[in-house]
N, CA, C and O of each residue as an XYZ file, in Angstrom:
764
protein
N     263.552     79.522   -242.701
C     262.841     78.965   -243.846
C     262.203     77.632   -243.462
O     261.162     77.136   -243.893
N     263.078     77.156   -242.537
C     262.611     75.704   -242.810
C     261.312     75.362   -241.316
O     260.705     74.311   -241.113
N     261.241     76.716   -240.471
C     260.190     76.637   -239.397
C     258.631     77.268   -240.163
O     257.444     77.149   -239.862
N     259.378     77.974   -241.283
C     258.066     78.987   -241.564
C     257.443     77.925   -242.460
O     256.236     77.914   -242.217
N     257.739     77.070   -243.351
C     257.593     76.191   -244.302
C     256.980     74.992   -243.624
O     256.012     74.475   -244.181
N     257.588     74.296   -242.068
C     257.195     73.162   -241.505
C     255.523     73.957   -241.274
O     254.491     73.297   -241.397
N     255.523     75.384   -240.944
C     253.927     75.664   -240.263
C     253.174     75.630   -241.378
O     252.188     74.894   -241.419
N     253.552     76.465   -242.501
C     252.282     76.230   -243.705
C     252.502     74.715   -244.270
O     251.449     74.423   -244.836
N     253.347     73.712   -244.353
C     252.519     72.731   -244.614
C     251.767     71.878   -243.728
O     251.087     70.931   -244.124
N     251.918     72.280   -242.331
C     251.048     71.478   -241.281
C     249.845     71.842   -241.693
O     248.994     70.953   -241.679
N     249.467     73.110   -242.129
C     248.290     74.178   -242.533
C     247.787     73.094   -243.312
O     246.819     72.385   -243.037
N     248.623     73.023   -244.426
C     248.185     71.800   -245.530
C     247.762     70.839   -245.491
O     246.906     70.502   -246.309
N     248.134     70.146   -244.670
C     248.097     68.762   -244.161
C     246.530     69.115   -243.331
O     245.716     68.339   -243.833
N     246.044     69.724   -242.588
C     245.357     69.566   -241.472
C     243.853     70.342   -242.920
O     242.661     70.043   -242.848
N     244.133     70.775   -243.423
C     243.308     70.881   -244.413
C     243.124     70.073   -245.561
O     242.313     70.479   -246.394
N     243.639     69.149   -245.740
C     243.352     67.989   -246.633
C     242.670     67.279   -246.032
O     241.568     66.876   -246.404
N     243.377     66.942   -244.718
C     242.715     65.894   -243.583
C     241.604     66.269   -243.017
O     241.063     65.539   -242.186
N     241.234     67.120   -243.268
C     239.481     67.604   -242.766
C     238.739     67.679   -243.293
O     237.585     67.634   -242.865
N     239.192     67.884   -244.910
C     238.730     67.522   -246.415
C     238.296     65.695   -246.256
O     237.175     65.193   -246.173
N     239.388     65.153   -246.256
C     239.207     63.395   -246.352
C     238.475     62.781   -245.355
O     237.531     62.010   -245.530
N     238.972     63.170   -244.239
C     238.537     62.079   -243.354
C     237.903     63.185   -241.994
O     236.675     63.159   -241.912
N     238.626     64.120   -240.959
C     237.775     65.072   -240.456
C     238.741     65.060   -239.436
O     239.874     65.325   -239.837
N     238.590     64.758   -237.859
C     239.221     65.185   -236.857
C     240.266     64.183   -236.717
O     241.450     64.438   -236.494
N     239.666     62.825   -236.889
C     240.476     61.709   -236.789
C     241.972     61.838   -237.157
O     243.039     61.829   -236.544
N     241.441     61.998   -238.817
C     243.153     62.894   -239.677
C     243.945     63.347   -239.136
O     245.116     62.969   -239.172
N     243.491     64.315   -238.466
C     244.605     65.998   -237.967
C     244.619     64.962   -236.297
O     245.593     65.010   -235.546
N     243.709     64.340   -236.073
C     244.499     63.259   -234.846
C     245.613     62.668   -235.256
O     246.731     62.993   -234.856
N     245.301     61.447   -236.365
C     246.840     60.721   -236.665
C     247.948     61.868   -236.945
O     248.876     61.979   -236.144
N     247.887     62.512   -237.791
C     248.971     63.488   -238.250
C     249.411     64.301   -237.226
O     250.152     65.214   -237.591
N     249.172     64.232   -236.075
C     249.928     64.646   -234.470
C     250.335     64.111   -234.539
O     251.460     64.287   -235.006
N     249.797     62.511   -234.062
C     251.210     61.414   -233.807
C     252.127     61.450   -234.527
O     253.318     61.366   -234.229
N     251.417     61.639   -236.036
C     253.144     60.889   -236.697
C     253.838     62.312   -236.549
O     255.021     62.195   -236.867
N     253.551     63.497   -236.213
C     254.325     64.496   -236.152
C     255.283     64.145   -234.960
O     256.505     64.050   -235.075
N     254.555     63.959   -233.770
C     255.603     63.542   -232.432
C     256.495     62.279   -232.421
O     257.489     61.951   -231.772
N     255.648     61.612   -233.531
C     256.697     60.559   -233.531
C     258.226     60.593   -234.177
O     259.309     60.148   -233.798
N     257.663     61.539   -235.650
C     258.758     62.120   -236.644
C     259.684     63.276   -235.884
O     260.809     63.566   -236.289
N     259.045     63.909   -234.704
C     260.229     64.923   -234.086
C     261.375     63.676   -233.698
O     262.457     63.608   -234.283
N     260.889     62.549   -232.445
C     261.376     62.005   -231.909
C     262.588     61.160   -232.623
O     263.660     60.979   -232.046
N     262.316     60.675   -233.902
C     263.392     60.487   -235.034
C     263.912     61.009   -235.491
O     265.083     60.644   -235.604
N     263.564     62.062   -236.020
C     263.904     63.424   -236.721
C     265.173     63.991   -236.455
O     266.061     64.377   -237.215
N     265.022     63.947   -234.488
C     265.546     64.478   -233.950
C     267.843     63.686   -233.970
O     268.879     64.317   -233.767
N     267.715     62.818   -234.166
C     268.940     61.614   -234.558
C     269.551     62.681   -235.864
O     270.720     62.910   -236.174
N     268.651     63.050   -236.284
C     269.033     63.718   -237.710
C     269.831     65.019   -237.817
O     270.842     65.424   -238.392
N     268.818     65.514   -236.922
C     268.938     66.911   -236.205
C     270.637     67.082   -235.594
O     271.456     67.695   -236.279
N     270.937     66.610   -234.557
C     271.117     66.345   -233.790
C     272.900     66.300   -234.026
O     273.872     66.935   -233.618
N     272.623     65.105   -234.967
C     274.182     64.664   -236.202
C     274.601     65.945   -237.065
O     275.795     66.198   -237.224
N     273.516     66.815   -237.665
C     274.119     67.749   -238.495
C     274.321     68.579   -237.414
O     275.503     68.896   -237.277
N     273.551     69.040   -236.592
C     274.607     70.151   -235.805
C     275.985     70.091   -235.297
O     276.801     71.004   -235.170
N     276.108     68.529   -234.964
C     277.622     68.664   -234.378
C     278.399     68.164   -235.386
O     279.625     68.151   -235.268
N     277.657     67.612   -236.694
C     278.915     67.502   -238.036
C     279.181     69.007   -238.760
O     280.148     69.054   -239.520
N     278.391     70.235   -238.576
C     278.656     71.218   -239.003
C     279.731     71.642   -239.063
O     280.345     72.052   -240.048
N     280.224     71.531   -237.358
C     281.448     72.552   -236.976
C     282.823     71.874   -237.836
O     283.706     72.468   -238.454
N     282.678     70.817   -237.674
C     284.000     69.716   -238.443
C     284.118     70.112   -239.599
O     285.188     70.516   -240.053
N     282.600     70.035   -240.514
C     282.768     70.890   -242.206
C     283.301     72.162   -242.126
O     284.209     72.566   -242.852
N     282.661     72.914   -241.107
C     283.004     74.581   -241.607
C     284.487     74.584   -241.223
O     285.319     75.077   -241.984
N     284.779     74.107   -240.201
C     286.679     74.149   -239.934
C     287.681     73.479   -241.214
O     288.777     73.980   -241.463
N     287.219     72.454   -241.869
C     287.659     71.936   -242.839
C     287.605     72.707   -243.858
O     288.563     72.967   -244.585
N     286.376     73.163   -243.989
C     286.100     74.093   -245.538
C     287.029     75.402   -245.353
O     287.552     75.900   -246.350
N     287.226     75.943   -244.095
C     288.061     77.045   -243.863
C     289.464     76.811   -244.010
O     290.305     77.645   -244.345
N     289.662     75.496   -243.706
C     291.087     75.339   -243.489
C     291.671     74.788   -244.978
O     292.864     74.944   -245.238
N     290.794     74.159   -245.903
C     291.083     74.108   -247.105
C     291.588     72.689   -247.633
O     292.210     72.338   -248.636
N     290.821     71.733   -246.048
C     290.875     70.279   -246.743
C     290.315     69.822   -246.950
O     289.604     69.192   -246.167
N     290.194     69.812   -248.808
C     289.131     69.478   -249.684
C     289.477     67.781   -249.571
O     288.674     67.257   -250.342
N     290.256     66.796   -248.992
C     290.698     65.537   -248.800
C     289.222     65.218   -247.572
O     288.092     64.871   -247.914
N     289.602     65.415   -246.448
C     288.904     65.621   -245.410
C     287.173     65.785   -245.693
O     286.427     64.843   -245.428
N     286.646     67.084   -246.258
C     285.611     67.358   -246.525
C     284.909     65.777   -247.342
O     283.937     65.068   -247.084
N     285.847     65.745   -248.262
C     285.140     64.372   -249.144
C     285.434     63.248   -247.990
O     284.308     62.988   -247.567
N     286.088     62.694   -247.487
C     285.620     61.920   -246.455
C     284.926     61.917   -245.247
O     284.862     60.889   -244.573
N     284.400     62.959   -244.902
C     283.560     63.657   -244.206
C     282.583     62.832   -244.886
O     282.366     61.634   -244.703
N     281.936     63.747   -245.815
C     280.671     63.409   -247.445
C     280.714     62.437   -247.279
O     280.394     62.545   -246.096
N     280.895     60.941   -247.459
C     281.459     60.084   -247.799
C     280.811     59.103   -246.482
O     280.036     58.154   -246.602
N     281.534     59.795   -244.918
C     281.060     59.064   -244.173
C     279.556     59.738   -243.013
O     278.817     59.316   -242.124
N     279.728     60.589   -243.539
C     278.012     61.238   -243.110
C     277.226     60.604   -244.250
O     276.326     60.199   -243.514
N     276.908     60.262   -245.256
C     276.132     59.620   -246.593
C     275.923     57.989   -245.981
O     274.872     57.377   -246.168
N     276.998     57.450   -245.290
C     276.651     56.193   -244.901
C     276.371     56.065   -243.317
O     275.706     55.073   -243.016
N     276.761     56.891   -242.270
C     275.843     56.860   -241.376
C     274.499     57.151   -241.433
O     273.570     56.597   -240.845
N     274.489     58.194   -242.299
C     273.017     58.973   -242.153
C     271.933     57.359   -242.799
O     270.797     57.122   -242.387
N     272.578     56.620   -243.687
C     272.047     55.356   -244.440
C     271.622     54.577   -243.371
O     270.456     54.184   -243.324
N     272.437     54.308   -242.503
C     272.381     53.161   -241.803
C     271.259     53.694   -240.908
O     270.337     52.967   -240.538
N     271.373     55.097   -240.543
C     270.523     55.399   -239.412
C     268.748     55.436   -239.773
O     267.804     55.068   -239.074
N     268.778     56.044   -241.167
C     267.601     55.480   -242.252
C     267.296     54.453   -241.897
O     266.289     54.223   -241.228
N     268.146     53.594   -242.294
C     267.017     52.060   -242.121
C     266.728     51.392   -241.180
O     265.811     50.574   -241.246
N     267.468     51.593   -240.048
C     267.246     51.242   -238.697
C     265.907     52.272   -238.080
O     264.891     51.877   -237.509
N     266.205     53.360   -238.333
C     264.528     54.398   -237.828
C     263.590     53.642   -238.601
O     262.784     53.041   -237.892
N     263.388     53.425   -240.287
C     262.617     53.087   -240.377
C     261.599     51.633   -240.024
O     260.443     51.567   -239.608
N     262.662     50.474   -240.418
C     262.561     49.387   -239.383
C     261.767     49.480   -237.961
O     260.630     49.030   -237.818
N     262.382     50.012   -237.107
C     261.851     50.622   -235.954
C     260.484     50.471   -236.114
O     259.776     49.501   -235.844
N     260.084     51.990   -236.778
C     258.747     52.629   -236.779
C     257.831     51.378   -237.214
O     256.757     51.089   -236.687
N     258.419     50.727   -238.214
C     257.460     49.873   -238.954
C     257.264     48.494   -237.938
O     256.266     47.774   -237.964
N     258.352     48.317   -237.116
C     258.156     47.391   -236.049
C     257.083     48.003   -234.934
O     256.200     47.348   -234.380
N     257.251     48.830   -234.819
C     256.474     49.493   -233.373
C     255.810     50.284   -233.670
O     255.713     51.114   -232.766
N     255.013     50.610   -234.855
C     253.837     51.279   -235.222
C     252.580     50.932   -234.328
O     251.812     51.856   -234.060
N     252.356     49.841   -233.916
C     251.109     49.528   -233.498
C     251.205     49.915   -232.286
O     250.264     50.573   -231.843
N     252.353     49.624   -231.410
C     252.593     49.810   -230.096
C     252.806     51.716   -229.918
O     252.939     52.293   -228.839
N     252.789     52.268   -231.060
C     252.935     53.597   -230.832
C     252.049     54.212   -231.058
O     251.924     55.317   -230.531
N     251.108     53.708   -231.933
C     249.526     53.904   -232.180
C     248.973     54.010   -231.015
O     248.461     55.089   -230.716
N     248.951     52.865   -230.052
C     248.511     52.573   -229.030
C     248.386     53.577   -228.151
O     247.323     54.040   -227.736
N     250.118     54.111   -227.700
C     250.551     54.856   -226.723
C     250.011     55.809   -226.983
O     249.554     56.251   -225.928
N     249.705     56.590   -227.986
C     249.094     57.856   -228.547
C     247.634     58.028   -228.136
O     247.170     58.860   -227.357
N     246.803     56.765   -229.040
C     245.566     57.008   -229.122
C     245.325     55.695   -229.125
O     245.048     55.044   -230.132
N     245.448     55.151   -227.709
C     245.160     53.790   -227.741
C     243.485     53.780   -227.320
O     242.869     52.717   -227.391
N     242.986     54.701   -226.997
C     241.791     55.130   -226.379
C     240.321     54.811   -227.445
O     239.177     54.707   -227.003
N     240.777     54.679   -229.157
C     239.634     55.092   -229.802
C     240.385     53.839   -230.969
O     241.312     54.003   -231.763
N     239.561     52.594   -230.676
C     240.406     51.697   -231.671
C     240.329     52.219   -233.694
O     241.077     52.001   -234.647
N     239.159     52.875   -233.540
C     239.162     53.551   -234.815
C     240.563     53.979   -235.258
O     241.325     53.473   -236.082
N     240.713     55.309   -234.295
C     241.583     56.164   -234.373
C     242.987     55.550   -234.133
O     243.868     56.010   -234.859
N     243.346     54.616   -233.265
C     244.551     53.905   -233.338
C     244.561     53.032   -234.781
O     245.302     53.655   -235.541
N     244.051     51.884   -235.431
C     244.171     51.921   -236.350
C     244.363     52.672   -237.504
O     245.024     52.070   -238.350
N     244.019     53.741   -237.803
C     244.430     55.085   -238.773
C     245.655     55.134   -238.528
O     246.403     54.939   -239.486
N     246.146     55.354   -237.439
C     246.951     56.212   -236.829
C     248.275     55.040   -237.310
O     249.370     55.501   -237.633
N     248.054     53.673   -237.311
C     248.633     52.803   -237.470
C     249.090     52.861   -239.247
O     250.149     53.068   -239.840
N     248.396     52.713   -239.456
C     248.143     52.740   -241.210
C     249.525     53.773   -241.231
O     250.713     53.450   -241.227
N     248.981     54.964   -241.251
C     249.206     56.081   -241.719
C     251.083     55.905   -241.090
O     252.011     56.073   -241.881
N     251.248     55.665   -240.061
C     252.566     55.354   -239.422
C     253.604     54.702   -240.825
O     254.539     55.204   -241.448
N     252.780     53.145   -240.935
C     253.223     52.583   -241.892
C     253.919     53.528   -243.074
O     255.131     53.493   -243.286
N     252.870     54.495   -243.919
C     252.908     54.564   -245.314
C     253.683     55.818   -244.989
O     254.420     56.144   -245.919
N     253.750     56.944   -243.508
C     254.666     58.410   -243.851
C     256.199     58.294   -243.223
O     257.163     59.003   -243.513
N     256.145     57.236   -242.314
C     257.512     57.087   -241.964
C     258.379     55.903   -242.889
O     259.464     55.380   -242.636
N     257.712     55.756   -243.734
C     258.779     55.545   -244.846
C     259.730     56.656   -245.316
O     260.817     56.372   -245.819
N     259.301     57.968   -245.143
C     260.163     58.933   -245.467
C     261.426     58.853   -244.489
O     262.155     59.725   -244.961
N     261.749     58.589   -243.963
C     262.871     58.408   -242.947
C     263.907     57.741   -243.439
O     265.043     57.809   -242.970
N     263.424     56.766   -244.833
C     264.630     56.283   -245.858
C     265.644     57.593   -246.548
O     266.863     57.742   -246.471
N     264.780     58.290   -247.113
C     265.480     59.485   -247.685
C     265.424     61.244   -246.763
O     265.967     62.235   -247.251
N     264.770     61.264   -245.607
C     264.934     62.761   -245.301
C     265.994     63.006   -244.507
O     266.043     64.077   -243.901
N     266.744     62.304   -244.414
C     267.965     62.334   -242.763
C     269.050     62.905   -244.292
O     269.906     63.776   -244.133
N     268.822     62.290   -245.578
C     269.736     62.981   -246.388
C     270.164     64.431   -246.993
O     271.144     65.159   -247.151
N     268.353     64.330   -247.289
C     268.345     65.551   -247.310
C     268.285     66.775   -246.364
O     268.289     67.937   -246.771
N     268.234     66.447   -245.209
C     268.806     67.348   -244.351
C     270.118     67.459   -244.013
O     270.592     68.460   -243.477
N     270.689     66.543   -244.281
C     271.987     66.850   -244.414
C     272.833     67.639   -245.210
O     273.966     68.057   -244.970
N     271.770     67.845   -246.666
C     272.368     68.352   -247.304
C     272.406     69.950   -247.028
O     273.353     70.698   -247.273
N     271.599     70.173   -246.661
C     270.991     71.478   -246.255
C     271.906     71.735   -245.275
O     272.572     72.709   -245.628
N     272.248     71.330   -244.233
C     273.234     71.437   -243.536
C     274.529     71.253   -243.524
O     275.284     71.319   -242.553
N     274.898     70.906   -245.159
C     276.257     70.659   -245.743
C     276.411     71.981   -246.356
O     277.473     72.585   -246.509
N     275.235     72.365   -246.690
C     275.387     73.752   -247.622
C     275.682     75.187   -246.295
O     276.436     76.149   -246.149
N     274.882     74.717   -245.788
C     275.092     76.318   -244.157
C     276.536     75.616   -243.635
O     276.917     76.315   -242.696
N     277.162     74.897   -243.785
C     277.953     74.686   -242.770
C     279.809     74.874   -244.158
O     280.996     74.805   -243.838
N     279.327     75.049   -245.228
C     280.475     75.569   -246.446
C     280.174     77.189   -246.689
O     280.934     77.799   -247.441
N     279.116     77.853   -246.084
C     278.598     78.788   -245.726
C     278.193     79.451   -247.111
O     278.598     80.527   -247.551
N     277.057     78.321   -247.859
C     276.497     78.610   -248.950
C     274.926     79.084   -248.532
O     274.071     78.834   -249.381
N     274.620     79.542   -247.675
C     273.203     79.977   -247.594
C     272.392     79.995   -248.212
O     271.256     79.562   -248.016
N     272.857     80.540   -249.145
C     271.139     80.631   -250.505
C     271.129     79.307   -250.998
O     269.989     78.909   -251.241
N     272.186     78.361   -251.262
C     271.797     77.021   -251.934
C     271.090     75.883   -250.345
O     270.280     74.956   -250.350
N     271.670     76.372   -249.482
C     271.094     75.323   -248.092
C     269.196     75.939   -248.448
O     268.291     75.213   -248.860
N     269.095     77.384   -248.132
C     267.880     77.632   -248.103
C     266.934     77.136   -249.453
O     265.710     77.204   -249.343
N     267.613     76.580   -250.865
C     266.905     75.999   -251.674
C     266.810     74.962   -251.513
O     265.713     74.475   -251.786
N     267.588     74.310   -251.134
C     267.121     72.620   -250.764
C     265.868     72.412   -249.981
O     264.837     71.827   -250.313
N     266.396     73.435   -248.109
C     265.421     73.662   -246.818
C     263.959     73.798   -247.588
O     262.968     73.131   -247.291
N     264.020     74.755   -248.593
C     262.736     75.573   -249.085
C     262.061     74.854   -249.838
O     260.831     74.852   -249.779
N     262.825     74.028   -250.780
C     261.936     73.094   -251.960
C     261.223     71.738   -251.202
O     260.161     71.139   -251.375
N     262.307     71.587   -250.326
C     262.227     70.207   -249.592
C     260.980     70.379   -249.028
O     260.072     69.997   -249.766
N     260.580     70.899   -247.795
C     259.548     70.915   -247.091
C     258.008     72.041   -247.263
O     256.997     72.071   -246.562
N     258.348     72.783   -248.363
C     257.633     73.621   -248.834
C     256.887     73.154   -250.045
O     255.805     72.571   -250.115
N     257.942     73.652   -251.244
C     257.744     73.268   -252.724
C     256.817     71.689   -252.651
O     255.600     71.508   -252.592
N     257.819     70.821   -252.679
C     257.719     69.546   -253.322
C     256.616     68.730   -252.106
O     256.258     67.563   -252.267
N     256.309     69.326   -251.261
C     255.181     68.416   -249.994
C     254.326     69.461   -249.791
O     253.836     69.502   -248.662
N     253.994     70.348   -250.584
C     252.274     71.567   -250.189
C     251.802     70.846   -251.833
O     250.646     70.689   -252.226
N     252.898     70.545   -252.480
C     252.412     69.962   -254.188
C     252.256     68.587   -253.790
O     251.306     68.096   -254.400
N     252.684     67.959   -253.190
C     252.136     66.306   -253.186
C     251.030     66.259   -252.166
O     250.261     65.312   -252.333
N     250.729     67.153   -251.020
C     249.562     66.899   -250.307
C     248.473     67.509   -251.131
O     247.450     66.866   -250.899
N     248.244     68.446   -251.972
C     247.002     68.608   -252.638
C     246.976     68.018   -253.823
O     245.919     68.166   -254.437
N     248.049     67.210   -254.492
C     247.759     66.728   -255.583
C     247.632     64.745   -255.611
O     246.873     63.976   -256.201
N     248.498     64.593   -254.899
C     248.323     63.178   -254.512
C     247.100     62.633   -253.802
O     247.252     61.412   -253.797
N     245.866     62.969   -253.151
C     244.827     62.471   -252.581
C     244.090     62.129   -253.957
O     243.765     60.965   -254.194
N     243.821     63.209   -254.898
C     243.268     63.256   -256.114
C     243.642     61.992   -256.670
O     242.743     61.386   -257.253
N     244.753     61.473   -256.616
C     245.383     59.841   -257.447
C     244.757     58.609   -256.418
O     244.015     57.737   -256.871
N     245.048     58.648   -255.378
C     245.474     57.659   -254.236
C     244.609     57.983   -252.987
O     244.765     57.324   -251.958
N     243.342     59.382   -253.090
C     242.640     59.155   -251.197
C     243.575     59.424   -250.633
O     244.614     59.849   -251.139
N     243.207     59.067   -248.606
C     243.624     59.561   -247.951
C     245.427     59.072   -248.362
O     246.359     59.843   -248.590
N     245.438     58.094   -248.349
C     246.991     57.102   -248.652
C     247.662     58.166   -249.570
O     248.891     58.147   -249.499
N     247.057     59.213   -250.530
C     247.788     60.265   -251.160
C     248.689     60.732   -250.442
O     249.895     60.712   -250.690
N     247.869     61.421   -249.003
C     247.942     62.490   -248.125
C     249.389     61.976   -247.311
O     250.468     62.541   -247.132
N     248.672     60.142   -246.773
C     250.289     59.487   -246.299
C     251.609     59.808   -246.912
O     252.696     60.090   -246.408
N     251.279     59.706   -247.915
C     252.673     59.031   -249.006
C     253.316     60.699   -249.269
O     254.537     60.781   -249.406
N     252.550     61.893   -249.330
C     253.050     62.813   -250.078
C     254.319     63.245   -249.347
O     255.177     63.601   -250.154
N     254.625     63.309   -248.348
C     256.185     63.311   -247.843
C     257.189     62.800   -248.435
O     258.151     63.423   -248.883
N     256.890     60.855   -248.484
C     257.492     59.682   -249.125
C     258.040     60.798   -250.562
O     259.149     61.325   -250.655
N     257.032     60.907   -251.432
C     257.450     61.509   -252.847
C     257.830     63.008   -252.509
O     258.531     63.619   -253.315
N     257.486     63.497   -251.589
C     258.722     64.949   -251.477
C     259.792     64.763   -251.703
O     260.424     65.052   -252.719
N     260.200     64.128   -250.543
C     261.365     63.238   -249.998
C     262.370     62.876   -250.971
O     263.535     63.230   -250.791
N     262.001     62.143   -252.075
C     262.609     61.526   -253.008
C     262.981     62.856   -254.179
O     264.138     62.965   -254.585
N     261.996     63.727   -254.609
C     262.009     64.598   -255.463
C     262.766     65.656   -254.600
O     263.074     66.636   -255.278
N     263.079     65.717   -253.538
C     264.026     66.652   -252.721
C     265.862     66.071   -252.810
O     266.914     66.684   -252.991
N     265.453     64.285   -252.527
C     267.053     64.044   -252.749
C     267.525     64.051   -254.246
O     268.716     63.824   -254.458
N     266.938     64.221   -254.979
C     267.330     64.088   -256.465
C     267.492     65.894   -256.349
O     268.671     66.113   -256.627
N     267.074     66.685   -256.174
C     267.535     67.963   -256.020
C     268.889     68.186   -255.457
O     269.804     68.658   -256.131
N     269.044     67.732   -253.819
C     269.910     67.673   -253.072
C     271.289     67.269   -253.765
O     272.314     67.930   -253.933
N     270.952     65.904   -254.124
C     272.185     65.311   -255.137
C     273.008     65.952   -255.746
O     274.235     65.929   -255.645
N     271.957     66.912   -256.797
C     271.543     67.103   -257.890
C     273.105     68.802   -256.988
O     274.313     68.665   -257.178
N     272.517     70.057   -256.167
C     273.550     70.677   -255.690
C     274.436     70.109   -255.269
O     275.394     70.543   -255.908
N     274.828     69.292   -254.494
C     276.140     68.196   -254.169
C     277.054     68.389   -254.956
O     278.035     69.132   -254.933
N     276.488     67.321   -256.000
C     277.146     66.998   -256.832
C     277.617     68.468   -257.851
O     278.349     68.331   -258.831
């Protein structure tokens, strides 16, 4: 769900951005894609090897454990949020550079745009977690509604509807407001 969903909204994205602005667009929105694997990946990375700990716990029936599990994956995953984002927002320019340091146009965009989509990095390390809290209690259909709303639903609806409010900066931000309308979902099964 969540590979078939990342391709149609790239679809999205690279068609707004050819709509707004033209090649430049679907230029920046590489970077911040390689840049967002490269973070992403911290995210990634943590739920696979916190899985096995949940599913042994959830099997073994310590509901003590599991909540401190919850508890301390919610505040790493926090800390690791604001330090990625920090980061990005520190070294946007220098990553602009490295990318497309070639076309000062295009590095500036590329800069901008850094700024306003890797703000999502406050809230998506959560919601992937959650998704991976749900496959790993071996709730499938509720992981695949989070996976599905998250990167599908709530970001193919903010990239065609947010430019209409806000221009290209729509197109930035519509992750940012996925993001948020995904952890209030996420929560929302959690809890």
């Amino acid at each position: 769900v969540g590979n078939i969903s990342f391709n149609v909204i790239a679809i999205c994205y690279t068609l707004q951005l050819m709509k707004y602005i033209g090649e430049n667009g679907v230029s920046a929105y590489g970077v911040l894609m390689y840049v967002g694997f490269i973070f992403g990946s911290v995210f990634i990375g943590y739920n696979m090897g916190i899985s096995q700990v949940i599913s042994y716990n959830y099997g073994a029936g310590n509901k003590a454990e599991l909540r401190s599990l919850l508890k301390k994956s919610l505040v790493l995953i926090g800390i690791c949020s604001i330090v990625i984002t920090l980061a990005v927002q520190l070294f946007a320019p220098a990553l602009s550079r490295l990318f497309v340091g070639y076309d000062e146009t295009l590095c500036g965009l590329t800069e901008h745009a850094l700024h306003i989509y890797m703000n999502s990095f406050l809230v998506c390390g959560f919601n992937m977690f959650a998704s991976a809290w749900f496959t790993a209690l071996n709730n499938g259909p509720v992981s695949a509604v989070a996976a599905f709303s998250r990167t599908l639903v709530f970001e193919a609806g903010c990239v065609f509807l947010l430019p209409l409010l806000w221009g290209i900066d729509g197109i930035w931000m519509a992750v940012n407001i996925a993001e948020v309308l995904a952890l209030i979902l996420s929560a929302s099964l959690i809890l």
